[in-house]
N, C-alpha and C positions, 0 to 999 in steps of 0.2 A: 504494500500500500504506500502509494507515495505521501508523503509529510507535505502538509498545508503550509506555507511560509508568507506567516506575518507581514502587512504592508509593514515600510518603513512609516515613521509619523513624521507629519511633514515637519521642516526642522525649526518654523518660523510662525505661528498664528498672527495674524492680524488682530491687534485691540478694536475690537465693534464701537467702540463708545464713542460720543462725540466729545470736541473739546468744550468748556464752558465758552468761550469765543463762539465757537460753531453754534452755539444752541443761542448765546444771546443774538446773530445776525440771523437765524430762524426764527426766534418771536420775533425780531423786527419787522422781519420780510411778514408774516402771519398777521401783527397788531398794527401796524405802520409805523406805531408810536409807541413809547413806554419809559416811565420817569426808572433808577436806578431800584430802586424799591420796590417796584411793579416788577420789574425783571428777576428780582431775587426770589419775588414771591410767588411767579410765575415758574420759576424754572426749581423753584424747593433747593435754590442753594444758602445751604448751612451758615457760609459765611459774608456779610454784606461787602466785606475788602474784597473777596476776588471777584465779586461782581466788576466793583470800582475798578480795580485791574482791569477785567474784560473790557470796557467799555474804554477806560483807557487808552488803550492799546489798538482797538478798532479805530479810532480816533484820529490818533497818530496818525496808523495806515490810510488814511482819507477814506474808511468802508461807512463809516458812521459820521452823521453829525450831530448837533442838537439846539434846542431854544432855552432860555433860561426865564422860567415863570416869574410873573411879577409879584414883585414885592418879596422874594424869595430868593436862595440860591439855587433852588430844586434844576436841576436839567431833566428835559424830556428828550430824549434818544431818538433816529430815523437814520434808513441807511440812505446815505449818502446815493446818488448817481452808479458809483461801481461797487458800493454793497448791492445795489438793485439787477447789476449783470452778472456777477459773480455767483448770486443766491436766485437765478430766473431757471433754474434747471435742476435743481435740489431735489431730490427726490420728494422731501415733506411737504415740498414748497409749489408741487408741480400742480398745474391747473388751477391756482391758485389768480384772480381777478388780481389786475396790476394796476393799481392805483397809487403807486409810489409818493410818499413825501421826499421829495429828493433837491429843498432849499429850505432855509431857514425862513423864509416868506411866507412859504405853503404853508410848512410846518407851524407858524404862527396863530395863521388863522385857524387850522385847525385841530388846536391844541387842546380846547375846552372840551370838544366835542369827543373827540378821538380818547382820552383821558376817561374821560366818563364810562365811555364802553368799556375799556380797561377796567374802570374798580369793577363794572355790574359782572366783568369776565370771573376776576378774584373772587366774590360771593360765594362763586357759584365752583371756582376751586377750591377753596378753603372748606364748604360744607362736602367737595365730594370726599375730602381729606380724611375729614372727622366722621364721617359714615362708611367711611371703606369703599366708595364708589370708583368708578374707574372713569377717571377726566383729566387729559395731561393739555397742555398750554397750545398744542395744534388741534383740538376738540373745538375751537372755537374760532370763526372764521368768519371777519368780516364785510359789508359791505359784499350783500351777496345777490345778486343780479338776475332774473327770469323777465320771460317777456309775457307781455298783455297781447291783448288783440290792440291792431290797429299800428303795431309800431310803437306801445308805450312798456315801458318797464318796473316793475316791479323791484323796490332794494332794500333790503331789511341790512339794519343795521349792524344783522349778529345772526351766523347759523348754528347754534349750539347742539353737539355730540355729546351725551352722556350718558352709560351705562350703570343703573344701578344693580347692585349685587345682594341676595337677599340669601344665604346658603347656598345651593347650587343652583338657582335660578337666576338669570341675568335677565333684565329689559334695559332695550335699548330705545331712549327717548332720543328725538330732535325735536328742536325750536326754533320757529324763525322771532328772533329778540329786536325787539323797537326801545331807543333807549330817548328818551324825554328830556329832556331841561327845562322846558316853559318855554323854548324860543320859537315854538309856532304857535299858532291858535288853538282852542280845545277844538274847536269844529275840524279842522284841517288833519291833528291830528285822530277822531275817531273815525274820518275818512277813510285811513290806513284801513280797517278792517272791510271797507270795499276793494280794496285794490288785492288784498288775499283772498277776498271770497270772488271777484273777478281770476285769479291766477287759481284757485281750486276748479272752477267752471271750464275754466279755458283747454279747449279741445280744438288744437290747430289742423287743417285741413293739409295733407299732402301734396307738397307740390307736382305740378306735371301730370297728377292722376287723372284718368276718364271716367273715374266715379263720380257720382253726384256726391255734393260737399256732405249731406247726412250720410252717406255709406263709408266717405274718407275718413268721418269721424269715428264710424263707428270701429274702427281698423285701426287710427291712431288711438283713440284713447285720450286719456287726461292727461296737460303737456306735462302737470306735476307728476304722473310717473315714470317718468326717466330719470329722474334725479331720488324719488324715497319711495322706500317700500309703505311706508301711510304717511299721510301729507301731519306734516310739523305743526306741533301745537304753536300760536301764540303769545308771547308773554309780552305786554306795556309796563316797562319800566321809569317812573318817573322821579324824578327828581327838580332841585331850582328854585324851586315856588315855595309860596307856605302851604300848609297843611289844610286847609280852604279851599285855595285853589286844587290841590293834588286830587280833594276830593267831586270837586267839582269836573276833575276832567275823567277821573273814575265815570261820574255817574253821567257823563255823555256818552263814553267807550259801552257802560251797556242799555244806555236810550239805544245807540247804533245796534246796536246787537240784535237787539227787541224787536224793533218799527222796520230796519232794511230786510225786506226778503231775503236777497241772495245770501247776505253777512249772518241773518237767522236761521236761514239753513245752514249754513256751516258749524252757525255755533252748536247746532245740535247733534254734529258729526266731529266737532275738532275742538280739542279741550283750547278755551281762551279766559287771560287771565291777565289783571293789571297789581302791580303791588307799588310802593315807595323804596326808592333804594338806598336810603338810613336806614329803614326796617329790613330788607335782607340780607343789610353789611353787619348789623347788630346781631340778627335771630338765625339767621341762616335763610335761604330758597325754600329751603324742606320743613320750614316752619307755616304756620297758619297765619300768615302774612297777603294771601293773593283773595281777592275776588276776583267772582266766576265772572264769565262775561255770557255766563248763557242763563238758561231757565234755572239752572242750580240755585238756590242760594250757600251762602255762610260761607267765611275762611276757610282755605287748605293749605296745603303743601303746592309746591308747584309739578310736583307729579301726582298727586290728585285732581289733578284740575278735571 
């Protein structure tokens, strides 16, 4: 019987892990923005100095640059122009809407806004932390784009991944997240829940086909299933205002709900839900912090909705 002879083992493995540079111009590239804090928080490094290092150092290299908030020394971080070419082909990064902050101009204006997203991002890692859920810093992906009929489109401000783990049973929720400041109208914003229940509706017609437009539909389907196996709950996050207002834009988001057909069908099909984001930076998402936006009434969790 001839003897079996052991592979040699190769003499050399490759370290898989990224460097913390690599991972801080990956949240970049994923957040557009993010102050050094956000980035520590984001990426669960232990220590706040090698963040400072990273960022540092990207700096330096011209991959990053940044704005320094008022009245503060805080820096908010963006990559630079050739962190944007460098990190366009990243595997995490791939498919990924390019909306680049790529001056200190851009970057300015849109500091407020972009920032915001960031803490409502934290919330919602921080509690998957403390619950054992599984939610890393590319779960979260903003500024995310679908079309309407007619040529208009549809951009939530945050497409949220997250797996909750309950023993050996996993559910996996998506959200499309709307994040508030006060700086539009209440009316304009409970708008937003027609432009989703418009893009839940919306069944585009094949081009080129010789089918009548009801049989092409009937073939394509809902345009939302090409992108989710069940269409993403909702959540209005508001912030900005006082407590008055917050609740005053609350109970327009479910007038909308109520009175619009289209958006009252949905909500009878997709869980929708508005909370304050002091209250889910304090209590956590998975607290009873959210109103329903449908026939439900009372507080939940945001995966009870």
């Amino acid at each position: 019987m001839t003897a079996t002879v052991p592979r040699p083992l190769a003499s050399y493995v490759p370290d898989t892990r990224e460097t913390l540079a690599h991972q801080v111009l990956a949240a970049l590239g994923q957040h557009r923005m993010a102050t050094t804090d956000q980035l520590r928080e984001l990426l669960g490094a232990t220590h706040r100095q090698s963040v400072v290092d990273a960022v540092n150092q990207l700096c330096k290299a011209d991959l990053i640059g940044f704005v320094q908030l008022p009245s503060t020394r805080t820096r908010a971080w963006f990559l630079d122009s050739e962190g944007v070419r460098i990190t366009r082909d990243w595997p995490e990064l791939r498919g990924r809407p390019h909306y680049p902050v790529t001056s200190a101009t851009a970057a300015s204006l849109r500091t407020p806004h972009t920032l915001t997203v960031v803490r409502t991002h934290l919330a919602f890692a921080r509690d998957a932390r403390v619950r054992g859920d599984e939610h890393g810093f590319l779960d979260w992906t903003p500024e995310v784009a679908h079309q309407l009929p007619d040529g208009e489109r549809l951009i939530a401000d945050a497409l949220l991944r997250y797996t909750v783990t309950t023993g050996d049973v996993r559910a996996k929720l998506r959200a499309f997240v709307e994040v508030d400041r006060g700086t539009m109208s209440a009316e304009r914003l409970a708008s937003k829940l027609i432009e989703y229940a418009r893009f839940r509706a919306y069944e585009p017609v094949q081009p080129g086909s010789r089918r009548t437009a009801q049989a092409a539909q009937a073939v394509t389907g809902p345009a939302w299933q090409r992108w989710y196996p069940r269409f993403p709950r909702v959540l209005f996050i508001l912030t900005g205002v006082g407590r008055r207002a917050l609740a005053n834009r609350i109970s327009d988001l479910q007038a909308m709900a109520a009175e619009h057909p289209l958006v009252a069908a949905m909500a009878r099909q997709v869980p929708l839900g508005a909370a304050v984001l002091e209250d889910i930076e304090e209590q956590g998402p998975g607290a009873p912090v959210w109103t329903r936006l449908g026939e439900r009434p009372g507080p939940c969790g945001w995966a009870e909705l």
